[in-house]
Every structure is written in C-alpha cells, then in structure tokens.
N, CA, C and O of each residue as an XYZ file, in Angstrom:
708
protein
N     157.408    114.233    144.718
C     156.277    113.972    145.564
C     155.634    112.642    145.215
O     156.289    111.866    144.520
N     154.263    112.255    145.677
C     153.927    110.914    145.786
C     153.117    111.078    144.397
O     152.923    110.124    143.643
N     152.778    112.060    144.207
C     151.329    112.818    143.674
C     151.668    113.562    142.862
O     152.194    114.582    143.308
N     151.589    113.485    141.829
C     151.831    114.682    140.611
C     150.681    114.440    139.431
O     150.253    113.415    138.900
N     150.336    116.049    139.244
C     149.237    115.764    138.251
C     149.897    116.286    136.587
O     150.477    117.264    136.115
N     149.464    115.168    136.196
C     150.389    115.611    134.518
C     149.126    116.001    133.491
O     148.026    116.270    133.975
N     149.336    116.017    132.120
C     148.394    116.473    130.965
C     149.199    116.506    129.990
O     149.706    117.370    129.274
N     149.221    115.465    130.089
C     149.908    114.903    128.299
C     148.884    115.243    127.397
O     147.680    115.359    127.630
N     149.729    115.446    125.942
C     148.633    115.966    125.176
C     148.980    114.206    123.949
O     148.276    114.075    122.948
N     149.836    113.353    124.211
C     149.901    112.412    123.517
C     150.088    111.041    124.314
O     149.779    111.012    125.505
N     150.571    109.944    123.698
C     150.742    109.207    124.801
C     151.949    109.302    125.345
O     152.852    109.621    124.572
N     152.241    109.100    126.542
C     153.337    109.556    127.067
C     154.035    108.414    128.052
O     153.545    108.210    129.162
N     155.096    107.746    127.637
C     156.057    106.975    129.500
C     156.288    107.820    130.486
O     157.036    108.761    130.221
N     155.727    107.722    131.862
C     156.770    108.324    132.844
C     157.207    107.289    133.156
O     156.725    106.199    132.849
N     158.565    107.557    134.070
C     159.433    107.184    134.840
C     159.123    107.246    135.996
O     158.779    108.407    136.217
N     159.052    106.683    136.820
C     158.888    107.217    138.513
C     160.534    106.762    138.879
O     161.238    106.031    138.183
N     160.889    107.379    140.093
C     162.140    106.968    140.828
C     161.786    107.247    141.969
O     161.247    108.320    142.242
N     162.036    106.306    142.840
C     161.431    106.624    144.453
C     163.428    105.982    144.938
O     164.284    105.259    144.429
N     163.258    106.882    146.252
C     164.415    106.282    147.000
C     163.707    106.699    148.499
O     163.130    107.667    148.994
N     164.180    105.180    148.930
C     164.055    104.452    150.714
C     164.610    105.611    151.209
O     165.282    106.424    150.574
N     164.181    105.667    152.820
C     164.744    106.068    153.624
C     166.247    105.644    154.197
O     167.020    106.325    154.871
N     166.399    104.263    153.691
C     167.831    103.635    153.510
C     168.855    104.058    152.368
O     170.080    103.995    152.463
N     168.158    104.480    151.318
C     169.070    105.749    150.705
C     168.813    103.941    149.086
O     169.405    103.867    148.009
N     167.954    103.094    149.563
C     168.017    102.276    147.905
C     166.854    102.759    147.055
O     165.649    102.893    147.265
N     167.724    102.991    145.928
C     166.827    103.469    144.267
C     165.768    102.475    144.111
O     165.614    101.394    144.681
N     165.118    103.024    143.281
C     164.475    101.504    142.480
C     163.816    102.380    141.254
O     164.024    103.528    141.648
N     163.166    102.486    140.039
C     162.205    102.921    139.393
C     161.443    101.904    138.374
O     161.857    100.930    137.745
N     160.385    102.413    138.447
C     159.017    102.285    137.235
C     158.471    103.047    136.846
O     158.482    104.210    137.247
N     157.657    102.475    135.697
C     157.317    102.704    134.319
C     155.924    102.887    134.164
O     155.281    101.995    134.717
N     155.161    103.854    133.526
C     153.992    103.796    133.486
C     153.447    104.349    132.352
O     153.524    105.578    132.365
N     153.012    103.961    131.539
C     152.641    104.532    129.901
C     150.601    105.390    130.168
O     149.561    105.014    130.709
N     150.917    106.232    129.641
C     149.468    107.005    129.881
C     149.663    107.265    128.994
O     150.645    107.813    128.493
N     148.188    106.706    128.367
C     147.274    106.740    126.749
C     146.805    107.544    126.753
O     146.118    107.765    127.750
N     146.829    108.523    125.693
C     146.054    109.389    125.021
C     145.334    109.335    124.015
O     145.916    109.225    122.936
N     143.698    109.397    124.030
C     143.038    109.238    122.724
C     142.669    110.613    122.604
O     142.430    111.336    123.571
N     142.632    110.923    121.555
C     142.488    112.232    120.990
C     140.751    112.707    120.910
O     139.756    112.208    120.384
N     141.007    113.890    121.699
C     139.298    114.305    121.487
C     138.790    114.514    120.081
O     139.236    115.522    119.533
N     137.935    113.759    119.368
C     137.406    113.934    118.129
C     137.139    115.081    117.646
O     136.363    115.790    118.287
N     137.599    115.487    116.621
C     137.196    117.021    115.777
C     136.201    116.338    114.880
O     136.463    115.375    114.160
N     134.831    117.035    115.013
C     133.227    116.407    113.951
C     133.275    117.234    113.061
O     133.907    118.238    113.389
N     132.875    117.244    112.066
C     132.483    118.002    111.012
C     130.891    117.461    110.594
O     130.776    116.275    110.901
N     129.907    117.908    110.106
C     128.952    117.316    110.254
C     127.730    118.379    109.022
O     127.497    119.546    109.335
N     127.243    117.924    108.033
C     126.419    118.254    107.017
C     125.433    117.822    107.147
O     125.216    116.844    107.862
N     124.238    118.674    106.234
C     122.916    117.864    106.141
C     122.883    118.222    104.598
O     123.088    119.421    104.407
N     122.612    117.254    103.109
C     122.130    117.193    102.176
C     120.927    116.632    101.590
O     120.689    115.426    101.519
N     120.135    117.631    101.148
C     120.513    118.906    101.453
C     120.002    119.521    102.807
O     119.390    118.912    103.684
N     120.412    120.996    102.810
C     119.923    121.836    103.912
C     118.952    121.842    104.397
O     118.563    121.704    105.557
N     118.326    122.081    103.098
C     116.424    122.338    103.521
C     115.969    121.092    102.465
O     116.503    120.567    101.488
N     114.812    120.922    103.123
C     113.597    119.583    102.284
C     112.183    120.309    102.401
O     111.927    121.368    102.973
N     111.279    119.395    101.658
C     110.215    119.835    101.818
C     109.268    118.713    102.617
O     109.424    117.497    102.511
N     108.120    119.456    103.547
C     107.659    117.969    104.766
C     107.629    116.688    103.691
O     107.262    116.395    102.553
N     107.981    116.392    104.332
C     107.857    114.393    103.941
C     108.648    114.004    103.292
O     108.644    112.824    102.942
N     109.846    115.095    102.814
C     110.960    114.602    102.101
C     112.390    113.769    102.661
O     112.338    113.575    103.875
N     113.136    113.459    102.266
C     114.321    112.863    103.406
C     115.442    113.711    103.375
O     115.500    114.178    102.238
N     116.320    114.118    104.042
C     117.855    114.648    103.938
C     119.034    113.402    104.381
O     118.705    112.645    105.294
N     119.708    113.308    104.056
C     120.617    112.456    104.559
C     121.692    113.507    105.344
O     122.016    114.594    104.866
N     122.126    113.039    106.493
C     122.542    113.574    107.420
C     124.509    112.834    107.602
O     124.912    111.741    108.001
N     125.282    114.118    107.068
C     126.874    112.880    107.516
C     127.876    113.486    108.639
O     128.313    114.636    108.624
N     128.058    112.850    109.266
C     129.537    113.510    109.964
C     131.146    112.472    109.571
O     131.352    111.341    109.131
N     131.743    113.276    109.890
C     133.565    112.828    109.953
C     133.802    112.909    111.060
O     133.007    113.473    111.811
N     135.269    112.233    111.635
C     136.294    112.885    112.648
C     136.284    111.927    113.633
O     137.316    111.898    114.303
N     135.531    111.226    113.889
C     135.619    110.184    114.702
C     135.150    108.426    114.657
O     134.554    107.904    113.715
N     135.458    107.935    115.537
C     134.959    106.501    115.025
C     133.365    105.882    115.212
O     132.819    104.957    114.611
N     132.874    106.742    116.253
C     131.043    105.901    116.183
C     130.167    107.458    116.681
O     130.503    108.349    117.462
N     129.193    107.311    116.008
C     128.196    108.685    116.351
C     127.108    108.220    116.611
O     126.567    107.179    116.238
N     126.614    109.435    117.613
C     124.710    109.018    117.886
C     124.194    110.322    116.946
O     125.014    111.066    116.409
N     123.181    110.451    116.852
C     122.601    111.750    115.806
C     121.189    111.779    117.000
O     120.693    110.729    117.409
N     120.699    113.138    117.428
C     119.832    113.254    118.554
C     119.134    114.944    117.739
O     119.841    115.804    117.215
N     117.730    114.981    117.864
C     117.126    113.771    118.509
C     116.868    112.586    117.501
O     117.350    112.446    116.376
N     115.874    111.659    118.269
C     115.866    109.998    117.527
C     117.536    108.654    117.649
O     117.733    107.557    117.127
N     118.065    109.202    118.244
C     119.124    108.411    118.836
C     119.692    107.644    117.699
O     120.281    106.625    118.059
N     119.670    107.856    116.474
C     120.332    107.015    115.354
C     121.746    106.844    115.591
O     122.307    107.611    116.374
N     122.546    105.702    114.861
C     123.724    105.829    115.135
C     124.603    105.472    113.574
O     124.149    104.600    112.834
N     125.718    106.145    113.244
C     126.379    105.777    112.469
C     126.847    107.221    111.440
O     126.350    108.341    111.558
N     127.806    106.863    110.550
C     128.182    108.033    110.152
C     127.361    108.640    109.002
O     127.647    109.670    108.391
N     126.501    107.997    108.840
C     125.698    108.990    108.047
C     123.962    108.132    108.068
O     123.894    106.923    107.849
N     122.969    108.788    108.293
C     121.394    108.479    108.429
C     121.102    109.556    107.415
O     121.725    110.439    106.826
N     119.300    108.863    107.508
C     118.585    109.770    106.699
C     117.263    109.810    107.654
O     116.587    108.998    108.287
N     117.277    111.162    107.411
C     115.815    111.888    108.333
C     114.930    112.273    107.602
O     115.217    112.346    106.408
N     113.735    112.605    107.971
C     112.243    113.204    107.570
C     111.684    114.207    108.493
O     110.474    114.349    108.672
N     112.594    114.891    109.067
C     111.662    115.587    110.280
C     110.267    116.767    109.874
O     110.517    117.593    108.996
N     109.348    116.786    110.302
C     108.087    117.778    109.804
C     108.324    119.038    110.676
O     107.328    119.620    111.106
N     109.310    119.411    110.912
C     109.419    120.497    111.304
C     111.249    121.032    111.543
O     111.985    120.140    111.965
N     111.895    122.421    111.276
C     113.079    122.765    111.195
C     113.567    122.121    112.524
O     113.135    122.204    113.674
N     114.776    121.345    111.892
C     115.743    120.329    113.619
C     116.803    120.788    113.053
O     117.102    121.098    111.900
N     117.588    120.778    114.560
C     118.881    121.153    115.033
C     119.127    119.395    115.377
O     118.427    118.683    116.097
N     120.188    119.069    114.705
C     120.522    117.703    115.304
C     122.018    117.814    115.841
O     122.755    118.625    115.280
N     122.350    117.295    116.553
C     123.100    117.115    117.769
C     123.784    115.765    117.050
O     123.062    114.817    116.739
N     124.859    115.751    116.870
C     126.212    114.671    116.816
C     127.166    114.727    117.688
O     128.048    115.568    117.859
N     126.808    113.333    118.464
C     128.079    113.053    119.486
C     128.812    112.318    118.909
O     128.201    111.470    118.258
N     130.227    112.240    118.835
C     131.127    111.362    117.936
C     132.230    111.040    119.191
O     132.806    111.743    120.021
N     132.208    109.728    118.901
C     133.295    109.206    119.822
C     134.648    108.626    119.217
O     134.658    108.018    118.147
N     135.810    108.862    119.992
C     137.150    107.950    119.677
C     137.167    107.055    120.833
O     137.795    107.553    121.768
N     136.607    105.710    121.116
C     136.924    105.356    122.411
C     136.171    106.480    123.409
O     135.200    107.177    123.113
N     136.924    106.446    124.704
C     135.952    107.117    125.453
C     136.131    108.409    125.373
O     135.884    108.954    126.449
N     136.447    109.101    124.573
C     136.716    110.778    124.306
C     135.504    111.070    123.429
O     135.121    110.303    122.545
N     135.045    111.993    123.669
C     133.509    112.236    122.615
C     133.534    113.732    122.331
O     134.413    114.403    122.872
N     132.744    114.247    121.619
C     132.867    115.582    120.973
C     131.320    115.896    120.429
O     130.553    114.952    120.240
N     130.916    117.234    120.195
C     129.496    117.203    119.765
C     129.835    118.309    118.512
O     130.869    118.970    118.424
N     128.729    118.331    117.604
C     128.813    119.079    116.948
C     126.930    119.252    115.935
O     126.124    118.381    115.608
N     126.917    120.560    115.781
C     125.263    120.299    115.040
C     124.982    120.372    113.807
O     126.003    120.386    113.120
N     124.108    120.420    113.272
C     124.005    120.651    111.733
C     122.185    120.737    112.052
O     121.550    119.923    112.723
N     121.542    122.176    111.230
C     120.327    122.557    111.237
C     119.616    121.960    109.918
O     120.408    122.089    108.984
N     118.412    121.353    109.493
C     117.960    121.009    108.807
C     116.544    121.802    108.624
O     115.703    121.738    109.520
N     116.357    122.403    107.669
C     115.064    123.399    107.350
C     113.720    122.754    106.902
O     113.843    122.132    105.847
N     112.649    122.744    107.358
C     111.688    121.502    106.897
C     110.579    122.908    105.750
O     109.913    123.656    106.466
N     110.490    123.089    104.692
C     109.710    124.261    103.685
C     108.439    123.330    103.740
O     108.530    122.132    103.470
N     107.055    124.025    104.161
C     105.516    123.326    103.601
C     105.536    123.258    102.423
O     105.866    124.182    101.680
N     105.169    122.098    102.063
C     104.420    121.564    101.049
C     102.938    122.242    100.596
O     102.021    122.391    101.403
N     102.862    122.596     99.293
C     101.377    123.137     98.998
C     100.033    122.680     99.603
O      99.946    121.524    100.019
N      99.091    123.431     99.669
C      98.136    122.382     99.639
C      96.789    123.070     98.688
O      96.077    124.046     98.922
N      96.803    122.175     97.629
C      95.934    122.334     96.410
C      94.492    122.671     96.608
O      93.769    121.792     97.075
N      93.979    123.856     96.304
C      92.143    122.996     95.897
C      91.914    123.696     94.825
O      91.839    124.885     94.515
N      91.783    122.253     94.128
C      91.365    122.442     92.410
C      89.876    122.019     92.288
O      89.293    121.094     92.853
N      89.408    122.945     91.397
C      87.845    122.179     91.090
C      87.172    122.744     89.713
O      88.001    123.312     89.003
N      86.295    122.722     89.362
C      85.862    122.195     87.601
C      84.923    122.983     87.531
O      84.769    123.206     88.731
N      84.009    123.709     86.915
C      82.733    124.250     86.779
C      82.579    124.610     85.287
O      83.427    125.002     84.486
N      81.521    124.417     85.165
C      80.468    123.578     85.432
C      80.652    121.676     86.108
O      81.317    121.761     87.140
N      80.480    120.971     85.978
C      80.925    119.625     86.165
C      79.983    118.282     86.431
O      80.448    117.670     87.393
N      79.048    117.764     85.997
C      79.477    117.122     84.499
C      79.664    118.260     83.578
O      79.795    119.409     84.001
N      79.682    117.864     81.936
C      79.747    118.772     81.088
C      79.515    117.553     79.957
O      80.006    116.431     80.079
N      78.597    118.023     78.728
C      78.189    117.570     77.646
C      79.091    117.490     76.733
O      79.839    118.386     76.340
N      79.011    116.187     76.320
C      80.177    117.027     74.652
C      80.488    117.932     73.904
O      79.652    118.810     73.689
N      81.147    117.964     73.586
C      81.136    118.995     72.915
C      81.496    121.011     73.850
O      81.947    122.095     73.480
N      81.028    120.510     74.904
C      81.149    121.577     75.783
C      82.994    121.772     76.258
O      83.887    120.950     76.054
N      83.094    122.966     76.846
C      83.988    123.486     78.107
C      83.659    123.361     78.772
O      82.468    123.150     79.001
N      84.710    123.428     79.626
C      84.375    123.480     81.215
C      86.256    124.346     82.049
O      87.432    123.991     81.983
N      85.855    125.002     82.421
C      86.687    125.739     83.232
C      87.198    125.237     85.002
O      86.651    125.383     86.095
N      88.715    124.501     84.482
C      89.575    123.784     86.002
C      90.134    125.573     86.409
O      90.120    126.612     85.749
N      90.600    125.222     87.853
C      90.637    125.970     88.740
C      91.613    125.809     89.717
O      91.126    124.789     90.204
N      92.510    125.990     90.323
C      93.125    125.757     91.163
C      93.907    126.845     91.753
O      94.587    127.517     90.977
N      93.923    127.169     93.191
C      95.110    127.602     94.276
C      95.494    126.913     94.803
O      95.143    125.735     94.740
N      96.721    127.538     95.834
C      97.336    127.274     97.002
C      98.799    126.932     96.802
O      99.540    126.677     97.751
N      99.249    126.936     95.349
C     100.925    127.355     95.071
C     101.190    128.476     94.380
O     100.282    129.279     94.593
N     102.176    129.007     93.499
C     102.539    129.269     93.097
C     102.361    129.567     91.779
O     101.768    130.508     91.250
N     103.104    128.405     91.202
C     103.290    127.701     89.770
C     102.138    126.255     89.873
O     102.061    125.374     90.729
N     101.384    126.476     88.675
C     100.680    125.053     88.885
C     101.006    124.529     86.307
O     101.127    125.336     85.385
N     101.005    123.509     86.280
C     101.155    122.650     85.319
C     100.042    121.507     85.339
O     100.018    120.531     86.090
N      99.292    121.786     84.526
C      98.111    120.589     83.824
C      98.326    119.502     83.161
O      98.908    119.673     82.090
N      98.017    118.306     83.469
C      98.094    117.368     82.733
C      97.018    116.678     82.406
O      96.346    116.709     83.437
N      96.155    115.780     81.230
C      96.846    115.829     80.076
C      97.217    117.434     79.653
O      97.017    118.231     80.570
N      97.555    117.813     78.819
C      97.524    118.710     78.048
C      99.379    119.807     78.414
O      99.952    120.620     77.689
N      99.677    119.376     79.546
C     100.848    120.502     80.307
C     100.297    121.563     79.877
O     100.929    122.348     79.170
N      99.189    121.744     80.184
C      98.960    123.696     79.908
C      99.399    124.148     81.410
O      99.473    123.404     82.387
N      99.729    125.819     81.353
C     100.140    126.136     82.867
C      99.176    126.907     83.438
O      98.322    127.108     82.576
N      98.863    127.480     84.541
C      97.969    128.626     84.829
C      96.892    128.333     85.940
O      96.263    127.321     85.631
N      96.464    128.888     87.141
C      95.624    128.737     87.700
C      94.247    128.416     87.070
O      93.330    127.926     87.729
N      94.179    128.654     86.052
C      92.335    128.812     85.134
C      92.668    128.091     84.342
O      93.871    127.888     84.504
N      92.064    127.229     83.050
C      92.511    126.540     82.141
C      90.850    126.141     81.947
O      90.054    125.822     82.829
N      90.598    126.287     80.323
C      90.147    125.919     79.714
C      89.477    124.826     79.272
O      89.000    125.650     78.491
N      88.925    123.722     78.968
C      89.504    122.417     78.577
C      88.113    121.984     77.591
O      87.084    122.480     78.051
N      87.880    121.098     76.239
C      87.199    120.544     76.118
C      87.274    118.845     75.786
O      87.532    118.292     74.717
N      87.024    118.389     76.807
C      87.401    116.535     76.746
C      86.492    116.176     75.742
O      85.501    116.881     75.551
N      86.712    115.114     75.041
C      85.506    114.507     74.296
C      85.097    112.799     75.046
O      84.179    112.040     74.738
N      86.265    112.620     76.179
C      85.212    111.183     76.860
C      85.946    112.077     78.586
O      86.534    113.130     78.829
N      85.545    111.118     79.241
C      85.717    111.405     80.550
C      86.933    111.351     81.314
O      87.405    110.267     81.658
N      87.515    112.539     81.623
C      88.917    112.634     81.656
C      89.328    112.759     82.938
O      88.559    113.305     83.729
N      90.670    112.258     83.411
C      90.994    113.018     84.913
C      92.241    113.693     85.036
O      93.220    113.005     85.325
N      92.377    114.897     84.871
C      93.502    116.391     85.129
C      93.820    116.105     86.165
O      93.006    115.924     87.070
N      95.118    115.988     86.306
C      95.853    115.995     87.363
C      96.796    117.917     87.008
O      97.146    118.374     85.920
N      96.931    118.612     88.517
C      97.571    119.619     88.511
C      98.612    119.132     89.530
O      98.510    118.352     90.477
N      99.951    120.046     88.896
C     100.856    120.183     90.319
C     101.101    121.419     90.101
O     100.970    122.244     89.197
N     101.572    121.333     91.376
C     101.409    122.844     92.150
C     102.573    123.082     92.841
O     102.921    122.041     93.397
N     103.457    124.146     93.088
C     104.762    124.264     93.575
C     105.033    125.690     94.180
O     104.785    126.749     93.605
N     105.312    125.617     94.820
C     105.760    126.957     95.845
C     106.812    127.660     95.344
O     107.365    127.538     94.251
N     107.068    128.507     96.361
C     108.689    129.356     96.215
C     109.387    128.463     96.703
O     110.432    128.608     96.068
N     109.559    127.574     97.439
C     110.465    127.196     98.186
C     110.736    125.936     97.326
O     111.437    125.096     97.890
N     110.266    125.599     95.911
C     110.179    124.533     95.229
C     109.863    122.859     95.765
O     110.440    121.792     95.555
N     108.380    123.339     96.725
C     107.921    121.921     97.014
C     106.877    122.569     96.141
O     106.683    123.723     95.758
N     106.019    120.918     95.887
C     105.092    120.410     95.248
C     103.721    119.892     95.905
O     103.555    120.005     97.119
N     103.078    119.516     95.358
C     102.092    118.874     95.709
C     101.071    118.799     94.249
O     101.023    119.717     93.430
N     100.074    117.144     94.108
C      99.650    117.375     93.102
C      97.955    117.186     93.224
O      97.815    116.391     94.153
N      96.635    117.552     92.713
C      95.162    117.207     93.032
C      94.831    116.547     91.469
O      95.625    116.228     90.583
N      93.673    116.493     91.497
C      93.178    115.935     90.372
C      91.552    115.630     90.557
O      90.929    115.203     91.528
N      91.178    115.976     89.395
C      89.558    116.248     88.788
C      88.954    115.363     87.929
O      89.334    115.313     86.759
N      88.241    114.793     88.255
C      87.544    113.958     87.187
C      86.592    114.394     86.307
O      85.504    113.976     86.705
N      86.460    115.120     85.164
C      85.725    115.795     84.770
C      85.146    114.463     83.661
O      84.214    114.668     82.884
C-alpha cells in the first residue's frame, strides 16, 4: 500500500519498492530514528528536612530535567520548601520525555519561650531559666539539660537554650540574665 503504519522499537531502514503501472521497479530508503523514552529514577536527600532546611533533590536516566514546582533545571537542585512537596521530574532524551516524582517531608521547627525569674538578680543570688515548646532542651554556658535549671552567674550572663523535637529539628532562644 501507499500507507503503512510501523512502530519500531529501535532505529530501523525500510525499504520501499513501488512498481509503475508499466510493470518498472524502482526502490528507496528511509531510516526512522528511534530515541528511547527515558527511564527516571529520582531521590530526595534527605527525605524529610526541617522548615528552612535544604534537601538536595537528584534524578538519572535521561539527558536534561525540569524539577516542578519552581521550574529548576538540571540533574540534581537543592530545595527549601516550608511545606511537604511532591516534585514532579520531567526528563528528556531529545524529544522523548518521561516523568517521575519524589515526595519531600517539610517536620516544624520548635518554637521556644524561655524566660528567667526572678530577673535582674543580685549577686550572689539564683535565679530560675525556664523553657518550652520542644522536647529535649540543652543550656549553655553550663550544657546543663532540662526544662528548669537553676543558675547562679556572678557578672551578667546570656544562656542560650536549644531545643529539639521528635522529629530532630531545633531551634535556639536566649536570656540575658
């Protein structure tokens, strides 16, 4: 026929052969390219972050990628998103493209309130720091641990606490006592 539909799965020569109504041969040649639909593979390290942290984001399998959303391009970026993303990788060979996703988990960050009482405080005195809103909290000077802590400064000091969740984000406040 005039018309034939093929589906090469590589690149492939046909042959055509046509013959006249006068009964003369002739044939040609026609090479149909095949680029191979890209197989992606595609990670986020790590999985989960905590807000404001970065993950770096990679894929394989093909020759140029967009990463969506934020339209980045290349085989591997780094993100910050403030909230859990599904990112979308289109990977191209030439004009054959392929998608593939990778989920990135965004864990809150603490949020501290530490405070001092009494505050000023005389020499020689205590004064009792304070803090919620993680978990695990660590004092500095001193690395003592514990929501309550003790303290007697002899000049005017500033405690810094950090504070850390289950999900092992942080966050740190600090007191000028």
């Amino acid at each position: 026929g005039s018309t034939v539909a093929v589906t090469p799965t590589s690149t492939t020569i046909y042959t055509l052969t046509g013959t006249s109504g006068a009964g003369c041969i002739n044939t040609a040649t026609f090479t149909q390219s095949v680029t191979p639909t890209p197989t992606i593979a595609a990670i986020a390290s790590p999985t989960a972050i905590c807000f404001g942290s970065n993950a770096t984001l990679t894929a394989s399998g093909a020759t140029n990628y967009t990463w969506n959303p934020g339209g980045l391009n290349g085989a591997s970026v780094v993100v910050s998103p403030s909230v859990n993303t599904t990112y979308t990788i289109i990977g191209a060979n030439g004009i054959c493209t392929s998608t593939q996703t990778v989920s990135l988990i965004v864990n809150p960050t603490p949020t501290l309130n530490a405070g001092a009482s009494p505050n000023p405080i005389c020499l020689g005195a205590s004064i009792t720091l304070t803090v919620n809103g993680a978990n695990n909290y660590t004092w500095n000077p001193g690395g003592l641990t514990g929501t309550n802590i003790v303290v007697s400064p002899t000049t005017s000091t500033i405690y810094t606490v950090t504070g850390s969740n289950g999900f092992g984000c942080s966050a740190t406040a600090a007191i000028n006592v």
